[in-house]
C-alpha positions in Angstrom: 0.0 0.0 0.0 3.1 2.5 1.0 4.7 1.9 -2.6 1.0 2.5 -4.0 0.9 5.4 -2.2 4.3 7.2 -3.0 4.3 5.9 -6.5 1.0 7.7 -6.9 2.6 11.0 -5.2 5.6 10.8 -7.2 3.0 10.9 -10.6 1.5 14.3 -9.0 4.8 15.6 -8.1 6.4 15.0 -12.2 2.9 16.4 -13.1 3.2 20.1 -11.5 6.7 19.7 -13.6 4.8 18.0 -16.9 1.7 20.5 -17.1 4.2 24.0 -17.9 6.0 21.7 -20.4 3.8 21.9 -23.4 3.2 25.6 -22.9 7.4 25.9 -23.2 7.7 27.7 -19.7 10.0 27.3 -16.6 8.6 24.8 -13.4 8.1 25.8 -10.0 11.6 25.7 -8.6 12.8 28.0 -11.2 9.9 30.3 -10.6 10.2 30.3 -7.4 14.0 30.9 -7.4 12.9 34.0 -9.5 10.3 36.0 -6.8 12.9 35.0 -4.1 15.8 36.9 -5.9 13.3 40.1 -7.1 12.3 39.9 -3.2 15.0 39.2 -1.5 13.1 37.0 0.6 11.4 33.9 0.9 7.5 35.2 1.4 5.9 32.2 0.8 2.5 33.7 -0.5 4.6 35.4 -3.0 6.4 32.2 -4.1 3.4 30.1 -4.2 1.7 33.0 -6.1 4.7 32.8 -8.8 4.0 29.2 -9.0 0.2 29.5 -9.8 -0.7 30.8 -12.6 0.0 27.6 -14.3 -3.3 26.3 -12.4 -5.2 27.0 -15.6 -3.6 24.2 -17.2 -5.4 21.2 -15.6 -8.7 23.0 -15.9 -9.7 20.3 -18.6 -9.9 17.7 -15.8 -12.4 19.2 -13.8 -14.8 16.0 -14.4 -18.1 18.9 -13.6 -17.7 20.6 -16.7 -19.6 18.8 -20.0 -17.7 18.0 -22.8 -17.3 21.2 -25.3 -15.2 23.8 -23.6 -11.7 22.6 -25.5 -10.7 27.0 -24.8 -11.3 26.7 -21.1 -7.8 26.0 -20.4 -6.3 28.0 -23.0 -8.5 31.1 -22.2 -7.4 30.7 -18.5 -4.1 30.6 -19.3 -4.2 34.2 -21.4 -6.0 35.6 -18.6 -3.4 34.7 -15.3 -0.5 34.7 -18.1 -1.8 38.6 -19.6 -4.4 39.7 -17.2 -2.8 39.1 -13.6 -3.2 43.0 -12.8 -7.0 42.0 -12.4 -5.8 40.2 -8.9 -6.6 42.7 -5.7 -3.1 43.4 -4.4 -1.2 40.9 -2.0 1.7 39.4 -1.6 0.2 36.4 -3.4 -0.9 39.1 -6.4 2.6 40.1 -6.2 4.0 36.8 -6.8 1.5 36.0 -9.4 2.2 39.3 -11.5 6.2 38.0 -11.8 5.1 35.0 -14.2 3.6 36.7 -16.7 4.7 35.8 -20.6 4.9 39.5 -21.3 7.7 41.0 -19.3 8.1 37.9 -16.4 9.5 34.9 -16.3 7.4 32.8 -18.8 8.6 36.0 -21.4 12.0 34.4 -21.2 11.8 30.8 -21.4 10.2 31.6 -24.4 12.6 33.1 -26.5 14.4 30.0 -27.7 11.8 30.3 -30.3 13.5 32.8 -32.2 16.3 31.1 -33.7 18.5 34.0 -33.7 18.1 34.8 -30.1 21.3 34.5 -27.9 19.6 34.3 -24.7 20.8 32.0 -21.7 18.2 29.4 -22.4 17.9 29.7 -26.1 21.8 28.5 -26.1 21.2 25.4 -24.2 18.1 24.2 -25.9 19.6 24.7 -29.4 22.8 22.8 -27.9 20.8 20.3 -26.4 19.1 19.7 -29.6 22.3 19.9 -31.6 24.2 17.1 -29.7 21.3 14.8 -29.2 19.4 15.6 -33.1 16.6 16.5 -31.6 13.9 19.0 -31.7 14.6 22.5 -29.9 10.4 21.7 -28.9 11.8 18.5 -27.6 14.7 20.0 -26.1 12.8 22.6 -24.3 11.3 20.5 -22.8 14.1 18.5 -21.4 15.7 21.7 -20.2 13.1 23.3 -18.2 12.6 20.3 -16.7 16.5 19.9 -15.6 16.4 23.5 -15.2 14.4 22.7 -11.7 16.0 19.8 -10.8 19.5 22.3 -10.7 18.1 24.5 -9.1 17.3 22.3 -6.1 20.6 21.0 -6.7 22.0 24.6 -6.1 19.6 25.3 -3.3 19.4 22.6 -1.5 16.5 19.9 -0.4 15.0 22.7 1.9 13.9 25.2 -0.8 11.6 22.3 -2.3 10.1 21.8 0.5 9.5 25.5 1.1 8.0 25.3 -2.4 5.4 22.7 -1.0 4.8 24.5 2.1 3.7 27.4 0.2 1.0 25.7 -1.5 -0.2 23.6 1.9 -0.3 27.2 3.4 -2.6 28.7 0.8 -5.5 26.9 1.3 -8.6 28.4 -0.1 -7.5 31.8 1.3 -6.7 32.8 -2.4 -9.2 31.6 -4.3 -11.9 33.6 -4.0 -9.3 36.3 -5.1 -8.7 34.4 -8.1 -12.5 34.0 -8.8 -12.9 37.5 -8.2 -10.4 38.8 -10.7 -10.9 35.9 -13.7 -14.4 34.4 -13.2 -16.5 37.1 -15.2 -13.7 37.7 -17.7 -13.5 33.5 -18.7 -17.2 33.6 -18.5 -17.5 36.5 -21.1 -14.8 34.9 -23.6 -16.6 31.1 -23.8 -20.0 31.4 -24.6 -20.2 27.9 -23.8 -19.2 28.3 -20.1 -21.6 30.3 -17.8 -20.8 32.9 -14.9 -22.0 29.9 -12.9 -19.8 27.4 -14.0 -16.7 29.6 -14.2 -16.5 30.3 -10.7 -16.4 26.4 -9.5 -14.0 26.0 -12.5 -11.4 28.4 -11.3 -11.6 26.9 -7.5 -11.7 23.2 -8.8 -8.4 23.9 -11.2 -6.8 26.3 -8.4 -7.1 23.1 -5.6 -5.4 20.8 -7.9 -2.7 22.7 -8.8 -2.2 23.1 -5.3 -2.3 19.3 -4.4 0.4 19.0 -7.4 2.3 21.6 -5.4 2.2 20.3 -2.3 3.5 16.8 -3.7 6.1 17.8 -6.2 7.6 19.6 -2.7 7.4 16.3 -1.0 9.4 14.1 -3.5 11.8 17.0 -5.5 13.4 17.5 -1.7 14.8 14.0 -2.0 18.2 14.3 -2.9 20.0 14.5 -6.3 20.2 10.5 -7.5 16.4 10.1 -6.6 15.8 12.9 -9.0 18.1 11.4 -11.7 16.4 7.9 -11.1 12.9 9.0 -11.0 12.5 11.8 -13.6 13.1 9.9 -17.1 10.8 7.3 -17.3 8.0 10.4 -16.4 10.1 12.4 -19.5 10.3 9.4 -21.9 6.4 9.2 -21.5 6.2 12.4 -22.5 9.0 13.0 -25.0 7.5 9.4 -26.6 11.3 7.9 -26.8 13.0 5.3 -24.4 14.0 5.8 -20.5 17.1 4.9 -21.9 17.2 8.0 -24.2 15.7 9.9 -21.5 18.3 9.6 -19.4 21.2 10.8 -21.7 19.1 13.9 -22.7 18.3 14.6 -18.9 21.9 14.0 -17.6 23.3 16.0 -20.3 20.4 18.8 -19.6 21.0 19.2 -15.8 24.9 19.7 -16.5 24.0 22.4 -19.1 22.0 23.5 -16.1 24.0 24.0 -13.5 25.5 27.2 -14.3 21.9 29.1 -14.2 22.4 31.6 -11.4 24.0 34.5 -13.3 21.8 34.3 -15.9 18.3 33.9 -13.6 19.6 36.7 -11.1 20.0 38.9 -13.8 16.4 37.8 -15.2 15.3 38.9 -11.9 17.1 42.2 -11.8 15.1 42.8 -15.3 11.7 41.4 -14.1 12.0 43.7 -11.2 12.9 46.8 -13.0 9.8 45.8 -15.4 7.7 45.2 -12.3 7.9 48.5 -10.3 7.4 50.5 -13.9 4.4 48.9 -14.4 3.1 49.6 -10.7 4.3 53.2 -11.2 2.0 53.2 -14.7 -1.1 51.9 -13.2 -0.9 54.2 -10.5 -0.2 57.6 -13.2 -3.8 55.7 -14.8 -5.9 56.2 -11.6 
């Protein structure tokens, strides 16, 4: 029943990692390691609010909704990705705004795209790619992925499970925040999805996320070779290739990885700068 048990946790921990993959974005260690350097603190409403606006991304799940809302996930993704300012102001908010693909953190683990960009992460996908002939979608993937397991690396077995904590801490004490600021807004872009039935959505995708949370903090603070071990058969599923091949592109991918504090302090440093002009914008709009 025990192995049951923590083989089940273990799936929910490499999901909270899986769900950002496909959307080509960094996990929660690295987001996390982001609001802790813009803050220079470890407010854990703030990290857990930089981890969650991925929550829109298991919104499909929510076994409630009918069939024939295939935008639900992808609308509440533009709106905590685009719209975060709608949040009333917290430390949570706060957290949350740092995320965004505009100017946060999701805006730079995007740029690999462009095939001339010379960004930190753009030069290790296209490398990873390069030495392993795969795709630079493939080897995004792979990165970000290693890109949280150095981190933890670098930060030690402690910060992961601060990362959990955060989440177990939250509660419900944000949602209705969330369903304040993105319920009507979801509501009014899917005319297939009622006021109604947007506000149990958002709580419904918000609790799971934070369950994922709470057990990716429980099994990414167990030490470097249970990392190693664990993460590529989860990867090969997703990557469709071999543990086998797994492995070599995730070995090779946390080396590339481990020289990432430079690069992510100085993300930081711009992310912050972006941050307090856009504070000082909205407030000139009042």
């Amino acid at each position: 029943m025990f192995f049951r048990i923590s083989k089940s946790i273990w799936w929910l921990a490499m999901v909270a990692c899986m769900v950002s993959l496909p959307a080509g974005a960094w996990g929660p260690a690295t987001h996390a390691y982001i609001i802790t350097r813009i803050l220079g603190t470890e407010d854990l409403d703030a990290m857990f609010g930089s981890l969650h606006p991925d929550f829109g991304a298991v919104a499909q799940g929510n076994p409630a909704l009918t069939p024939g809302n295939p935008a639900l996930a992808s609308r509440l993704k533009h709106l905590t990705h685009h719209e975060y300012y709608r949040l009333a102001p917290s430390p949570f908010a706060e957290g949350f705004s740092t995320h965004n693909s505009g100017w946060g953190a999701d805006a730079y683990a995007h740029r690999y795209i462009v095939n001339s960009d010379e960004s930190y992460s753009a030069k290790k996908i296209h490398q990873l790619a390069h030495e392993f002939n795969i795709s630079d979608h493939k080897a995004e993937d792979i990165f970000e992925l290693a890109m949280d397991v150095a981190v933890i690396l670098d930060q030690g077995p402690d910060f992961a499970r601060k990362i959990g904590e955060s989440a177990r801490i939250a509660g419900p004490r944000y949602e209705q925040a969330l369903v304040d600021a993105f319920a009507a807004p979801l509501a009014e872009a899917l005319p297939d999805l009622s006021l109604t039935e947007a506000e149990p959505a958002i709580r419904w995708s918000s609790r799971i996320h934070r369950q994922l949370i709470q057990a990716y903090g429980i099994h990414f603070c167990m030490g470097k070779e249970y990392l190693m071990r664990k993460a590529p058969p989860y990867l090969a599923r997703h990557l469709e290739c071999s543990p086998e091949e797994a492995a070599r592109y995730f070995d090779r991918a946390v080396e590339l990885a481990s020289d990432f504090k430079p690069e992510m302090d100085s993300m930081a440093r711009a992310i912050k700068t972006a941050m307090e002009k856009e504070k000082q914008k909205r407030a000139s709009q009042k």
